[in-house]
N, C-alpha and C positions, 0 to 999 in steps of 0.2 A: 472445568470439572464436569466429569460427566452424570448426567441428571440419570442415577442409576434407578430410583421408586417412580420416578415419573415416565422411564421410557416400560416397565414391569405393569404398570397399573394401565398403560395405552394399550400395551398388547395385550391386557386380560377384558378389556372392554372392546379391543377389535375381536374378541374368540380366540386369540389362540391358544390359551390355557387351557391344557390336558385333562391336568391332573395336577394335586397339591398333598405334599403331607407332613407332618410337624415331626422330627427324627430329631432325637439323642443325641445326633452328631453326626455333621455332612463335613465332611476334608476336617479341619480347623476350627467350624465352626459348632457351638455347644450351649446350649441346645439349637434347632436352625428349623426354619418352615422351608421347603426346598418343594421349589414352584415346574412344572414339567411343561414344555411349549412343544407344537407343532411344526415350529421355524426355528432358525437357528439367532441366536444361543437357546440349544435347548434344554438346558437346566440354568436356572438360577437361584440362589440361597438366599434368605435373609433373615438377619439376625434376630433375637430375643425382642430388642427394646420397640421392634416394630411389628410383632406378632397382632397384638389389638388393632392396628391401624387395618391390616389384611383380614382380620375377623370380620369387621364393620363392613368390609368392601365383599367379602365373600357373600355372608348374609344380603346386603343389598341386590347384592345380583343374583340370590339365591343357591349359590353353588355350596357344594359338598364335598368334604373331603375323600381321597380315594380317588 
């Protein structure tokens, strides 16, 4: 299984996180926070039930959406 929050959350503590913003609806996904990197895979989505867990982490490290 691939440890998809754990490899998202290492590459937003190495910097490479863009840019983040929470949209209406990314492909399939409804509502989705859709995460912007500098490396590749450079977009990745995640769902609703995980939105607070990336609040907490944003906050922590200070970052702002946009």
């Amino acid at each position: 299984m691939y440890p998809y929050h754990n490899k998202i959350k290492q590459r937003i503590y190495n910097g490479e996180l863009i840019k983040y913003e929470f949209v209406s609806v990314y492909k399939q996904i409804a509502p989705a926070l859709v995460l912007y990197f500098n490396t590749y895979p450079y977009v990745r989505p995640v769902r609703q039930h995980r939105f607070e867990e990336y609040r907490k982490l944003f906050e922590e490290l200070g970052l702002r959406e946009g």
